[in-house]
N, C-alpha and C positions, 0 to 999 in steps of 0.2 A: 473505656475499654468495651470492644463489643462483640460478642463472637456470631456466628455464622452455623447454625448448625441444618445441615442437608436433608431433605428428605425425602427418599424415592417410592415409589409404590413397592407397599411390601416390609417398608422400615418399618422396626418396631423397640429401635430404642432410644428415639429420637425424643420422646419425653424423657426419656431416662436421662440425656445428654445436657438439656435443657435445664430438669431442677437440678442435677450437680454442679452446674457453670454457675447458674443464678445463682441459687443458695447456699451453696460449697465454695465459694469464688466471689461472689457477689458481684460477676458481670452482668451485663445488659445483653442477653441472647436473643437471638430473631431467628427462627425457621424461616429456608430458603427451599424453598419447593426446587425440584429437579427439572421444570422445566423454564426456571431462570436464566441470564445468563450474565448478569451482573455483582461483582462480589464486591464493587466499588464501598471504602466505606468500612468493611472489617477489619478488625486485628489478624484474629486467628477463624479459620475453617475446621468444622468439624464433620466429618463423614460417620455416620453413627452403626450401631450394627444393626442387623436384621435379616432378610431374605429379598431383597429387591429384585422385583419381577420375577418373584416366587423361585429367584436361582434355578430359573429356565437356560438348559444348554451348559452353562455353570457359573460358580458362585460370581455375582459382578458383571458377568459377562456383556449384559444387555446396557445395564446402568452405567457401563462406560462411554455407551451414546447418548445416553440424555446431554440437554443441552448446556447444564451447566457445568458438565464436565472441562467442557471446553476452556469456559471462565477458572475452573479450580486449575486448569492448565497454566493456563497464563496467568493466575494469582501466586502460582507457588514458584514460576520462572520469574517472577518479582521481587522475589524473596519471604511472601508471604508463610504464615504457618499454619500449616496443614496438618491435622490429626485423624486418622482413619483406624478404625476399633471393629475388631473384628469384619462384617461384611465389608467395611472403609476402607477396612485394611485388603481384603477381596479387590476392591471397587480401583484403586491405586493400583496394583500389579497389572489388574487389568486394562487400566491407561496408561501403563509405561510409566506410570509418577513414580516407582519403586520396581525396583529390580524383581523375578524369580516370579512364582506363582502357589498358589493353596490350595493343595488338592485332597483329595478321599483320605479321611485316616486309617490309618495302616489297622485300627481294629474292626472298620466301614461302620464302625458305632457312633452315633450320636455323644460327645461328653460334655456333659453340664455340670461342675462342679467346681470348687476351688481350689488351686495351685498355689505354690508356691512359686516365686519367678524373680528372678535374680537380674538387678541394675547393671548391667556391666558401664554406663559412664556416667556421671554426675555431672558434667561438664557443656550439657544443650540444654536448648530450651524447653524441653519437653521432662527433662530429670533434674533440675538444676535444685528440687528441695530433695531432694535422695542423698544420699551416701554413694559413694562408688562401691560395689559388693553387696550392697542390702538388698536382702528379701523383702518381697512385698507378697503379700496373700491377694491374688486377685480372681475372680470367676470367669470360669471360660465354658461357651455356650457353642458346639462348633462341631457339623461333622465335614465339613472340608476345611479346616486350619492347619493341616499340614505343611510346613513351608520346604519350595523344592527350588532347586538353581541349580543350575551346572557347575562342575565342580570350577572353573575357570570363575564363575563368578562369586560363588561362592566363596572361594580364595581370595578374590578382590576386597568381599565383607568383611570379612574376617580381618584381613593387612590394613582396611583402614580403620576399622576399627565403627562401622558401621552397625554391627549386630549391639540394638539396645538394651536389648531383653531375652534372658533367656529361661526356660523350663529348669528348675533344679529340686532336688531334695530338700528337707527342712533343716541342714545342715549346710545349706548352700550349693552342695552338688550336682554339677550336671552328667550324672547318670543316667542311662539309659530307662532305667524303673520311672524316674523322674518325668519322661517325655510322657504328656498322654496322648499324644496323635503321632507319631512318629516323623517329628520337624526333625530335618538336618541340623545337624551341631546341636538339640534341645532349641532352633531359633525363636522364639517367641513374637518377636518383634523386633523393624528394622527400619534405617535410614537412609535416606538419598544422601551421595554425596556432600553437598551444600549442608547439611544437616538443617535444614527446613520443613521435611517433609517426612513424617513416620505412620508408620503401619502398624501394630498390636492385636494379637488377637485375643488377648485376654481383655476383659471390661475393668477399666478400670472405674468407672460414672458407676455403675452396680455393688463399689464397696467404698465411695465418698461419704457415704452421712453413716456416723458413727451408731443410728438406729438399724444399721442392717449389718453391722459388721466392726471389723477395729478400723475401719477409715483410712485401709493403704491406700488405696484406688484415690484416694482425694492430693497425693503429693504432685503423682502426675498430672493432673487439672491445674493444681497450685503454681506448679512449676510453667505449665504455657502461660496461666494468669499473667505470672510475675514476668515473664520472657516481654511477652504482649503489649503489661504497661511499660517496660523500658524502653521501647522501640515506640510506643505513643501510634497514635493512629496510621494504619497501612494506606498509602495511596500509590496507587500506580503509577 
């Protein structure tokens, strides 16, 4: 099992991505620089968070022409699994790999602290050791993670049941108190279609090892792992 994790000028949580997979997971991870354009050979892709090209213009925006976008293109129209965390999660909207977009939080504050964020399915590869309705405490580091979409598609998210993750109280409620950037619906994190490809903007790599926290962030690693070995080596 071997993952893939990206790295564009600018990242800064790409070590972070890297000892959760290895030592949380106990995969074999290889940094792929952004000006690759090869993903031959992975299981799963990790887009990590950070500020890529110092979120010049806006968050993502540039880093969707680096060259290995291209390849995460056609790795994830493969069927390949794709994980984008915060900026990733940025980096994705802004290549079309995900619906909608991440804009200024509705407080124009910087938030850096940890949520509460609620599973809405157990049922992909990316949730599959969750519960369906479990909270998870994860950190979020983010002043453009707002998630915005029209309401037509928005409506789309919602019916099929694509929204993964949402902002909720520690009673599980999505409350408006609850949102700390003002996402639509509390969205937190979403999926393409195919359900191959998700976005998150919470970190969940920043609360895997149980020396920095109770180790929710490590279900969702657990969960691509286990996805990843079932499907055995991705090849195009």
């Amino acid at each position: 099992m071997r993952f893939a994790v990206l790295v564009f000028p600018g990242s800064n949580c790409d070590s972070d991505c890297y000892h959760a997979l290895k030592d949380v997971t106990g995969a074999d991870v290889a940094y792929v620089w952004h000006q690759e354009s090869d993903l031959r050979g992975f299981d799963a892709v990790v887009l990590p968070g950070g500020f890529s090209y110092g979120d010049y213009l806006r968050a993502g925006a540039i880093a969707r022409f680096s060259p290995i976008m291209a390849a995460v293109a056609e790795y994830a129209a493969g069927g390949g699994l794709v994980l984008g965390i915060c900026n990733g999660f940025q980096i994705l909207c802004e290549a079309g790999l995900l619906p909608g977009a991440l804009v200024r939080n509705t407080s124009r504050r910087f938030r850096c602290e940890v949520r509460p964020v609620r599973v809405e399915r157990a049922d992909t590869p990316f949730t599959n050791a969750c519960a369906e309705g479990e909270v998870l405490h994860l950190p979020i580091a983010h002043g453009e993670g707002r998630y915005y979409a029209d309401p037509a598609t928005l409506a789309r998210l919602e019916a099929n049941r694509q929204v993964l993750f949402r902002y909720v109280d520690e009673a599980g409620q999505a409350t408006p108190e609850a949102n700390p950037n003002g996402s639509l619906n509390n969205i937190a994190g979403i999926m393409n279609e195919r359900g191959n490809v998700v976005g998150l903007m919470p970190h969940p790599e920043r609360n895997a090892d149980t020396a920095l926290g109770d180790g929710d962030g490590r279900k969702i690693l657990l969960s691509l792992a286990k996805a990843a070995a079932e499907r055995g080596q991705f090849v195009r």
